[in-house]
C-alpha positions as CSV (number, residue, x, y, z in Angstrom):
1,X,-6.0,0.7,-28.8
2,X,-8.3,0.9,-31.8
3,X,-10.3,3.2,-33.5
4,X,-14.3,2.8,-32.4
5,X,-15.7,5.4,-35.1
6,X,-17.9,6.7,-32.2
7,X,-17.7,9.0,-29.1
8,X,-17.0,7.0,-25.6
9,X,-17.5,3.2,-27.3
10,X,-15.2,2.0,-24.8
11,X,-14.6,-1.7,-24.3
12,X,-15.4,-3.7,-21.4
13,X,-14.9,-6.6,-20.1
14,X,-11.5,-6.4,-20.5
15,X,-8.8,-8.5,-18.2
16,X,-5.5,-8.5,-19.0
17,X,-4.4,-5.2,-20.4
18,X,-3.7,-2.3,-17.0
19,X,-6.8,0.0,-15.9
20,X,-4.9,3.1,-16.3
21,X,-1.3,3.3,-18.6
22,X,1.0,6.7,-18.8
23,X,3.1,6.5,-21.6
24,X,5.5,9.4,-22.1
25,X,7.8,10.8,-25.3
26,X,9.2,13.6,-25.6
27,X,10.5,15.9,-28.7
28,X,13.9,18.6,-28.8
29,X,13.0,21.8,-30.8
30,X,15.4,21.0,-33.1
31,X,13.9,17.8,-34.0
32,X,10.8,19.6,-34.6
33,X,12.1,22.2,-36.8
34,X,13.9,19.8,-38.8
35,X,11.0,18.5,-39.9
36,X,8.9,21.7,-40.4
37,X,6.9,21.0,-37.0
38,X,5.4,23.4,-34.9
39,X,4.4,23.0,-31.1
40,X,1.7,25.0,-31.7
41,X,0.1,22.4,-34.1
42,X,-0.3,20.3,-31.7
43,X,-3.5,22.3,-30.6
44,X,-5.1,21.3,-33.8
45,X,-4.6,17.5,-33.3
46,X,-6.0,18.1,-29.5
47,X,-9.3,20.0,-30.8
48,X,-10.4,17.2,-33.2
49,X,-14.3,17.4,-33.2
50,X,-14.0,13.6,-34.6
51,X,-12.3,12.8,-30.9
52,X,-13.7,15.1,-28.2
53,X,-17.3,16.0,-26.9
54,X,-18.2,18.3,-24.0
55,X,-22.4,17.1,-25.0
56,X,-21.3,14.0,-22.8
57,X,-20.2,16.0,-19.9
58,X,-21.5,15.3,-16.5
59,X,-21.2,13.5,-13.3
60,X,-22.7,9.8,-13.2
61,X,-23.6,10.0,-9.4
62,X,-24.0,13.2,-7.8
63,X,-24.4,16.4,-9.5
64,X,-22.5,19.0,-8.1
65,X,-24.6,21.7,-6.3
66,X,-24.8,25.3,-8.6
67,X,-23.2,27.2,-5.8
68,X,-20.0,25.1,-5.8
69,X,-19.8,25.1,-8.9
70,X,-19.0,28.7,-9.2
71,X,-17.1,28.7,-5.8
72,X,-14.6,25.9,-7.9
73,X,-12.0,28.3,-10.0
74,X,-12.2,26.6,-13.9
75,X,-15.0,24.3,-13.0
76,X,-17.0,24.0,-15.8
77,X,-20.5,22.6,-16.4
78,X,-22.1,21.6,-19.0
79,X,-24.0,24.8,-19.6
80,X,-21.2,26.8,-19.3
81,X,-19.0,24.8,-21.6
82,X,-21.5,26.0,-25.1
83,X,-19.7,29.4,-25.0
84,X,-16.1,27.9,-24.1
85,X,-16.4,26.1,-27.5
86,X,-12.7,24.2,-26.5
87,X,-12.5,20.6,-25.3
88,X,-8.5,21.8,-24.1
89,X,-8.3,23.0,-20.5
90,X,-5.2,23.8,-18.7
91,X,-4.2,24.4,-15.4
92,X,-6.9,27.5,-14.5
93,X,-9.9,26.6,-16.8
94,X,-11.6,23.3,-17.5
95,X,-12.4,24.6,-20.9
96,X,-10.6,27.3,-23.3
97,X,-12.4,30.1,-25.2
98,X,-10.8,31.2,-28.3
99,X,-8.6,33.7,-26.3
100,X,-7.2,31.0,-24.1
101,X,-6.5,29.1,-27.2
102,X,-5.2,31.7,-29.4
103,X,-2.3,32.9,-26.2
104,X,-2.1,28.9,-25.9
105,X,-0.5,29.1,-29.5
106,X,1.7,31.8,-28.7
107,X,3.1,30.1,-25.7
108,X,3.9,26.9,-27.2
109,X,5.6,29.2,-30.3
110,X,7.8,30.8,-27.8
111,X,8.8,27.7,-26.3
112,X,9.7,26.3,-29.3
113,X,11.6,29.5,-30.3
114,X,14.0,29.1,-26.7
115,X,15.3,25.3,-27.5
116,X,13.1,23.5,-25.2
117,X,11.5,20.4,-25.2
118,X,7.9,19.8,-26.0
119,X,6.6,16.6,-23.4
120,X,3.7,14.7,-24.1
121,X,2.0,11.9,-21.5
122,X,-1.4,10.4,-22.1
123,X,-3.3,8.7,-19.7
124,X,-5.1,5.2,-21.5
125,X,-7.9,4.6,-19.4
126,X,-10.0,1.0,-19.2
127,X,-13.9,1.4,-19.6
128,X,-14.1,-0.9,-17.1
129,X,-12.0,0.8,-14.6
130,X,-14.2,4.2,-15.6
131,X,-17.3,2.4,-14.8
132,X,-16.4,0.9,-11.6
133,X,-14.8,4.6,-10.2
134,X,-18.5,6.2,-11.2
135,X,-16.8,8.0,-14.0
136,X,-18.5,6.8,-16.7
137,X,-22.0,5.0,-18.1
138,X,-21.9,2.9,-21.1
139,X,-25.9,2.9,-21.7
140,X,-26.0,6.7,-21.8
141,X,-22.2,7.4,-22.4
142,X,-21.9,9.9,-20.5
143,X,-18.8,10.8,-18.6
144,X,-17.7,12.6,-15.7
145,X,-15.1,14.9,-17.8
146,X,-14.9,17.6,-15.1
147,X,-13.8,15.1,-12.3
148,X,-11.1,13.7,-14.7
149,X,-9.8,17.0,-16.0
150,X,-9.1,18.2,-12.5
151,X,-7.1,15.1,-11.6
152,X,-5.3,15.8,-14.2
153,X,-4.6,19.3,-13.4
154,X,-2.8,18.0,-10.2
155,X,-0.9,15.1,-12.0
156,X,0.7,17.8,-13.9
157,X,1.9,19.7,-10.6
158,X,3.7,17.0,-9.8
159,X,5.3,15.8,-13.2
160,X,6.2,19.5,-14.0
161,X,7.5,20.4,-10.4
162,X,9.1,17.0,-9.7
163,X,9.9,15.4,-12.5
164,X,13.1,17.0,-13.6
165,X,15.9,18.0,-11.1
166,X,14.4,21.4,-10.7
167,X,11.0,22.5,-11.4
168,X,10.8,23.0,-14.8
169,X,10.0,26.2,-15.1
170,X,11.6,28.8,-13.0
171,X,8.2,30.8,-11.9
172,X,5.0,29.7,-12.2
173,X,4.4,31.5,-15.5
174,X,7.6,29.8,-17.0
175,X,5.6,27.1,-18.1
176,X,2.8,26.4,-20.9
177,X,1.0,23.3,-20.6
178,X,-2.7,22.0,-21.8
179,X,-4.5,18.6,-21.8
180,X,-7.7,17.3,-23.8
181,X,-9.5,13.9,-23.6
182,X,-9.8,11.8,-26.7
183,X,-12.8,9.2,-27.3
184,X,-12.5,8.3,-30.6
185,X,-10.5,4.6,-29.2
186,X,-11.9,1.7,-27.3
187,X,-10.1,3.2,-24.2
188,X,-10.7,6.7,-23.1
189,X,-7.4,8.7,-23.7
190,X,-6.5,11.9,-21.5
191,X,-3.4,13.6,-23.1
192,X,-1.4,16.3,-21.2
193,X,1.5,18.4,-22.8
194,X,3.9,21.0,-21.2
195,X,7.3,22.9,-22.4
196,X,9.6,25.6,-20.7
197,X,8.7,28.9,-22.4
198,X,12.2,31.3,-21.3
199,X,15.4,29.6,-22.5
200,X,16.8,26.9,-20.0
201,X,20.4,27.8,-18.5
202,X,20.5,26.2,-15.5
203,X,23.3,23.8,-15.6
204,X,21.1,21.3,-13.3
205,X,18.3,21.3,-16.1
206,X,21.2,20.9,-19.2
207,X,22.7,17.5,-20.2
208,X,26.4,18.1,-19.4
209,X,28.1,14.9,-21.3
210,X,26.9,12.6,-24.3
211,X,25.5,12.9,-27.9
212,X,23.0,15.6,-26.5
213,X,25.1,18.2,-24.4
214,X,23.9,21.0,-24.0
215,X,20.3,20.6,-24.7
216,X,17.7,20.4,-22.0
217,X,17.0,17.2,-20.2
218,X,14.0,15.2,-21.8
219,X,13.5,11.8,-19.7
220,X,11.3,12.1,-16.8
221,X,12.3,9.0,-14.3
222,X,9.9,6.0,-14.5
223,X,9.4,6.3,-10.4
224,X,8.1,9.6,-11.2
225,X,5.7,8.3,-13.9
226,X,4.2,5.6,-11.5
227,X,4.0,7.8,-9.3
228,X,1.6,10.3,-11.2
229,X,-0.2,6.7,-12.0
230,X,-0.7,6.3,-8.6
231,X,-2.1,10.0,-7.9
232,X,-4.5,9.9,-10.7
233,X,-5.6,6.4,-9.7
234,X,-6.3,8.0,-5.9
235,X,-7.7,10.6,-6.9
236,X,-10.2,9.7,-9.3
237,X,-11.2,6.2,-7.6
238,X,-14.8,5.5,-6.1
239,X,-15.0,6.4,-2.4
240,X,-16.1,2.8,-2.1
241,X,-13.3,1.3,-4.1
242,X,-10.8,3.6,-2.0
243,X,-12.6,2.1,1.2
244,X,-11.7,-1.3,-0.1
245,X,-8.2,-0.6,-1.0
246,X,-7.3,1.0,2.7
247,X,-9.5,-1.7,4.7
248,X,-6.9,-3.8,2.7
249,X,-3.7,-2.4,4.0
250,X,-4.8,-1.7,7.2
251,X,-5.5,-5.1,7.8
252,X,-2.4,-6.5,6.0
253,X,-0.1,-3.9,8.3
254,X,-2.7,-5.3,11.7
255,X,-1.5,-8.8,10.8
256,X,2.3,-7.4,10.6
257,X,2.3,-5.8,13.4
258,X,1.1,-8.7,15.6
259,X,3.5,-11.1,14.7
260,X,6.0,-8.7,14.8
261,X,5.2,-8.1,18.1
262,X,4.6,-11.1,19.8
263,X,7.7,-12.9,18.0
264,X,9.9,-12.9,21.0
265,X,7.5,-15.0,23.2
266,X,7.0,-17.3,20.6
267,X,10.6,-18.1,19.0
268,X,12.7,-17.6,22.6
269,X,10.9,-21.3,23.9
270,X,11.8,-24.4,24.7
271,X,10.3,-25.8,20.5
272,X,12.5,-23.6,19.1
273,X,16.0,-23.9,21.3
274,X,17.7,-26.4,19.3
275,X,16.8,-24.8,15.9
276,X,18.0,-20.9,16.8
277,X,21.3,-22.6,17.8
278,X,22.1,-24.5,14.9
279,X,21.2,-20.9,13.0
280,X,24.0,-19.3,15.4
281,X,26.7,-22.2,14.9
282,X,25.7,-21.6,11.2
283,X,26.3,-17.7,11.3
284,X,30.2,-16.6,10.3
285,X,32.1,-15.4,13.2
286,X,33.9,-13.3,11.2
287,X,31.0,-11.1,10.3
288,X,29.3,-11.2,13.9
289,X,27.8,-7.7,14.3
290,X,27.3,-7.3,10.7
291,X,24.6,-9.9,10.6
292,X,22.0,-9.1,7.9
293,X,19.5,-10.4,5.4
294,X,20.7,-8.3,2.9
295,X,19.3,-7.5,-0.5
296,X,19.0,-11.5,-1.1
297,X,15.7,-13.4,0.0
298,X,16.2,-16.0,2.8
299,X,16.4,-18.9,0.4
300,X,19.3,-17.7,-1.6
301,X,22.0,-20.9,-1.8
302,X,24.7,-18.1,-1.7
303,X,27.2,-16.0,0.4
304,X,28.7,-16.3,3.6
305,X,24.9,-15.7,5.3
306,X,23.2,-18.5,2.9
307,X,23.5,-21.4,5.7
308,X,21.8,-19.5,8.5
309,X,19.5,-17.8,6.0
310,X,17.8,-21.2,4.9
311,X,17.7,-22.3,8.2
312,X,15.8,-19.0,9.8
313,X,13.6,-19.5,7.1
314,X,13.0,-23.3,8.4
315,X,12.0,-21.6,12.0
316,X,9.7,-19.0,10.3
317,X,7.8,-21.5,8.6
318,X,7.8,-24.0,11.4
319,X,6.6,-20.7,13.7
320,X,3.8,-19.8,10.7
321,X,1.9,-23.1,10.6
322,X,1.9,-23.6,14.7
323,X,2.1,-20.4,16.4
324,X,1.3,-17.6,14.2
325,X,-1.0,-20.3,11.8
326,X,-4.2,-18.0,12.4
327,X,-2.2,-14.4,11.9
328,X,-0.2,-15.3,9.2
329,X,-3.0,-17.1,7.1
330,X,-4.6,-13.7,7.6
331,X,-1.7,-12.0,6.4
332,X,-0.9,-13.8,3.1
333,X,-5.1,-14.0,2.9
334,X,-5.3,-9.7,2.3
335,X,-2.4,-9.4,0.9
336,X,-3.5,-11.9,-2.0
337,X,-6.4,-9.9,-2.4
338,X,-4.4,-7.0,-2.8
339,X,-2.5,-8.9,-5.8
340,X,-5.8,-9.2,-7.2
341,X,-6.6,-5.3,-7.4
342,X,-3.0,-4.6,-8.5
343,X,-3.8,-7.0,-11.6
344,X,-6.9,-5.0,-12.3
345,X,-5.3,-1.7,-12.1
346,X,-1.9,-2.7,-13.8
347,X,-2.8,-5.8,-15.9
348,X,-1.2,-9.1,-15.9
349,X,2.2,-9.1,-14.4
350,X,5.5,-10.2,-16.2
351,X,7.0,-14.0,-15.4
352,X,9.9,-12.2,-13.6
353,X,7.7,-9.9,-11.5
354,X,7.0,-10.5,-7.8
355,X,3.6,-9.6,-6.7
356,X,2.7,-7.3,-3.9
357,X,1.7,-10.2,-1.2
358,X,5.5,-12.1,-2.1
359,X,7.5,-8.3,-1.5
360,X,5.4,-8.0,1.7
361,X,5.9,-11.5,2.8
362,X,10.0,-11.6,2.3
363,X,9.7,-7.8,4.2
364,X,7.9,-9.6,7.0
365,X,10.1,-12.5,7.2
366,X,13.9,-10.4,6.6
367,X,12.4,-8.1,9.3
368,X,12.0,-10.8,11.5
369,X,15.2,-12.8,10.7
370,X,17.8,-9.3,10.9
371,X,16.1,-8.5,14.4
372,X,17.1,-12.3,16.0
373,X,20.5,-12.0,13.9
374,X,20.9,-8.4,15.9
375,X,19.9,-10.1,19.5
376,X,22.3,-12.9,18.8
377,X,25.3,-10.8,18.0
378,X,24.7,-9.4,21.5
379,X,25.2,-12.9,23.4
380,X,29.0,-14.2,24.3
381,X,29.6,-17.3,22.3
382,X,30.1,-19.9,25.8
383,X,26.3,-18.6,27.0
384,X,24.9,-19.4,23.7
385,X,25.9,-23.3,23.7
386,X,24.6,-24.0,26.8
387,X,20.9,-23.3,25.0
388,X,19.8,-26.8,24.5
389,X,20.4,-27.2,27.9
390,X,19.0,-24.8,29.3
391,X,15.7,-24.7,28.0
392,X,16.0,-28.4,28.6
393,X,15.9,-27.7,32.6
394,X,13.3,-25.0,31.8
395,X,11.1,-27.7,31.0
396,X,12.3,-30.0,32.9
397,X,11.4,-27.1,35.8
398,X,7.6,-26.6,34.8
399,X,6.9,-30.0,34.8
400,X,8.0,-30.6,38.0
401,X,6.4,-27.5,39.2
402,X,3.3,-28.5,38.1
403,X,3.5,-32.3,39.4
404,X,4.1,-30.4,42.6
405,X,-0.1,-29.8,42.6
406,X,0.4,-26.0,40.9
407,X,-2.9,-26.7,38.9
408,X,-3.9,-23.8,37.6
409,X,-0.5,-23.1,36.0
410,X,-1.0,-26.4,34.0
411,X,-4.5,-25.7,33.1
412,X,-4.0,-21.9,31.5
413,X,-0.3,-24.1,29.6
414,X,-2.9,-26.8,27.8
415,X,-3.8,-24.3,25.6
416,X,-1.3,-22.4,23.0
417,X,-1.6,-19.2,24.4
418,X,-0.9,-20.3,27.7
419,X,2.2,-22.2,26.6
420,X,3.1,-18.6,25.5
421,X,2.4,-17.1,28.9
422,X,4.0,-19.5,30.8
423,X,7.6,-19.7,28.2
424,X,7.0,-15.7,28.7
425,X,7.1,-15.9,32.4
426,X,10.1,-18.7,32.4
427,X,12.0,-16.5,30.5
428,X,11.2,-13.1,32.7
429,X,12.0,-14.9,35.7
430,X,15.8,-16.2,34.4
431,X,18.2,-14.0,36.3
432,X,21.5,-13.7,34.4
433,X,23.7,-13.0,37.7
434,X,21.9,-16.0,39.2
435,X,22.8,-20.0,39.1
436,X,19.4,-20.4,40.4
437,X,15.7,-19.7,40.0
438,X,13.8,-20.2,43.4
439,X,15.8,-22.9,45.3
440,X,15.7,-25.7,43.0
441,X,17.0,-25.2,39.2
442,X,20.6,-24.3,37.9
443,X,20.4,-22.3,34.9
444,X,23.9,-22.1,33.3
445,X,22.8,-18.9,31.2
446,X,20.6,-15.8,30.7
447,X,21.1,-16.2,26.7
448,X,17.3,-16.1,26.5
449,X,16.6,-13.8,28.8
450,X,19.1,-11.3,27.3
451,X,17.9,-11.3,23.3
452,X,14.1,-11.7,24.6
453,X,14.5,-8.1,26.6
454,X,16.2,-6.8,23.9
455,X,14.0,-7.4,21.0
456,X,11.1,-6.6,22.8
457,X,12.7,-3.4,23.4
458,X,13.7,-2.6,19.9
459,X,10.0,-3.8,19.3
460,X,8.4,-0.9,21.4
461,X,11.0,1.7,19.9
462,X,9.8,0.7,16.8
463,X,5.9,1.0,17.2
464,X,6.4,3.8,19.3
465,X,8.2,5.7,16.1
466,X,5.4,4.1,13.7
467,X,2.5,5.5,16.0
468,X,4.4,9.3,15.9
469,X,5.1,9.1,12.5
470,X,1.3,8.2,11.8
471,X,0.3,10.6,14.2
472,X,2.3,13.4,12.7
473,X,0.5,12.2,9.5
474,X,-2.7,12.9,10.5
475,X,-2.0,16.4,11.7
476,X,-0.5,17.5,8.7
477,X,-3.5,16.2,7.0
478,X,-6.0,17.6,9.3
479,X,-3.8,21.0,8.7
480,X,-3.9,20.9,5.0
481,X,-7.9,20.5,4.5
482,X,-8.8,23.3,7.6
483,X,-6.3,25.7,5.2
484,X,-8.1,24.5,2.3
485,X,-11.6,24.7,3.9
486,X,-10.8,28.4,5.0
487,X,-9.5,28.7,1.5
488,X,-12.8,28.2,0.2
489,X,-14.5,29.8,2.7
490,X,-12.3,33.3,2.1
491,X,-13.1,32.7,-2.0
492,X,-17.1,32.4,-1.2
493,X,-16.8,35.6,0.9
């Protein structure tokens, strides 16, 4: 960041650095009094008039009707803001008045005074990234303040309630916390600190061990961090950029779900016989049952698993570019495009780091290689060698079947999917207690038959939870905005 000498100069055009950074420090009371510091100062450096501005207040695309603004607790308009004279808001007001500020002081004082530790974040946030969300306009330089103070208010919910073991404070007066937005940089800086006001005893909240025992715990996780990343991101994008990022994943998860699907009919064929048996004789016998992927991608050249891995990963691509060509281009297609936005929000990835579209690929392809390890676990080893074979006389059965003037059955086979239908209806008609099918071919197996029933069963399990689980989703959603709508509604009355 560097220092523009103006209000809201932000840069744009920028490509490689992330739309939206978090870092976080923290400082032990001792610390600070060592060095003469007070928490409390920290309200000085956060009501710079050389950083901050409320005259560039206000919302780029829709201005908020009068009556909600006074039905919002702490929503502050521009108007409003002359005799709150404060930039700081915290988790009740959008902007302080000289009493909020002055029991502000007092609160960060006492916290100081119990031991505790004072946390700052700040949230570095791209011009560009503020122009596309609608939050800010470089010709007038005006900024939608308001909309990004109140995302911050629910960032620091969750990093006070969930980023230590406990909640940080023990009530919800137990904690002091204020934010401000700087504008003095090329990026547009939101900062957000917090501290435990009563004295911290809980052993939970206490480093037991090390250079620091006894003290209260300082680091909150990284997961956490992204995580407030992520929840600031949501809830301050564009609802057209949201629209894009969703369309995204629900056509990534579409594409998943059909190969996933129709995997069964399209692997258990005649093209693919010899191949799945030279993955079984590769598998170790003395692990059958415990067949898995593992952490390890499919092309690792190690472990007991390595052989078979390599070769399942020879099918998948041999079943990507034939039968699934059209799904899976489609699939790597969005998910690509995802990489793209992920780049935009989180700036150019590391040499080491594996972009979204390869995680959701190797998740798609261990997925698919752990459920045929499963169904082949299931099979006794003398069915399994008679594969070759028997998809051999398969064949050799619809060919003669269609020879035998069944035209129709040959006409709906020319095409791919009816090669599907009619492997799909081979394999349904196999009966394993039978040497026969009809009254002319010896099948010397139900291998097949077995792991293709199987799989598709653990298949429709497996949507079946997804569906219920989404399901579930939506009614907890729908339940949390009618209690928030009769919230409102109750407030207004």
């Amino acid at each position: 960041m560097a220092k523009t000498g103006e209000i809201a100069a932000f840069a744009l055009g920028e490509k490689k650095t992330a739309m939206v950074n978090l870092p976080a420090q923290f400082v032990t009371s001792s610390t600070a009094d060592m060095k003469g510091q007070k928490y409390s100062d920290l309200v000085d450096y956060a009501d710079n008039s050389e950083k901050t501005s409320d005259l560039n207040n206000e919302s780029i695309t829709d201005l908020i009707d009068l009556k909600e603004q006074f039905s919002k607790r702490g929503y502050a308009n521009r108007n409003s803001a002359v005799t709150e004279t404060h930039p700081i808001f915290g988790s009740d007001k959008l902007n302080y008045d000289n009493h909020d500020v002055s029991v502000l002081r007092k609160d960060l004082d006492e916290a100081q005074k119990h031991g505790n530790n004072i946390h700052e974040l700040a949230f570095s946030i791209r011009g560009d990234w503020l122009v596309k969300n609608n939050l800010y306009d470089p010709e007038t330089r005006m900024i939608d303040q308001n909309k990004l103070k109140h995302a911050e208010q629910e960032v620091a919910k969750t990093l006070i309630n969930k980023g230590f073991n406990l909640p940080l404070g023990e009530d919800e007066n137990d904690v002091v916390w204020f934010g401000v937005i700087h504008q003095d940089t090329d990026h547009l800086n939101m900062h957000l600190w917090f501290a435990k006001k009563s004295q911290e005893t809980r052993p939970e909240m206490i480093k037991q061990e090390g250079k620091y025992k006894g003290q209260p715990i300082g680091v909150i996780p990284l997961e956490l961090i992204e995580q407030a990343k992520r929840q600031f991101r949501k809830q301050l994008m564009s609802s057209q950029e949201l629209r894009r990022h969703q369309e995204i994943l629900k056509g990534v998860g579409g594409f998943k779900q059909e190969i996933v699907e129709a995997a069964p009919e399209n692997l258990l064929n005649d093209r693919h016989a010899k191949a799945i048996k030279q993955i079984y004789d590769a598998l170790p016998q003395d692990m059958k049952g415990r067949w898995q992927v593992g952490n390890a991608h499919l092309t690792a050249g190690k472990g007991k698993m390595a052989q078979a891995n390599q070769l399942t990963n020879q099918l998948l691509d041999n079943l990507f570019d034939k039968e699934f060509k059209p799904e899976y281009e489609g699939f790597k297609s969005l998910a690509q495009e995802y990489d793209v936005i992920n780049i935009e929000d989180q700036g150019v990835m590391h040499k080491r780091q594996h972009k979204w579209s390869e995680n959701k690929e190797d998740e798609l392809r261990k997925r698919l290689a752990n459920q045929l390890y499963k169904h082949l676990a299931q099979i006794e080893d003398t069915s399994i060698n008679d594969i070759d074979q028997q998809m051999s006389e398969l064949l050799n059965y619809v060919k003669k079947r269609n020879k035998n003037g069944n035209t129709d059955k040959t006409k709906v086979s020319s095409s791919p999917q009816g090669k599907n239908l009619v492997s799909k209806s081979l394999i349904n008609h196999v009966n394993p207690n039978s040497k026969h099918i009809g009254n002319q071919m010896p099948v010397r197996g139900g291998s097949f038959n077995k792991i293709s029933r199987l799989w598709r069963q653990d298949i429709s399990a497996e949507t079946n939870a997804e569906r219920q689980f989404l399901k579930n989703q939506k009614k907890v959603e729908q339940e949390k905005a009618q209690e928030a709508y009769e919230s409102q509604i109750s407030r207004e009355v």
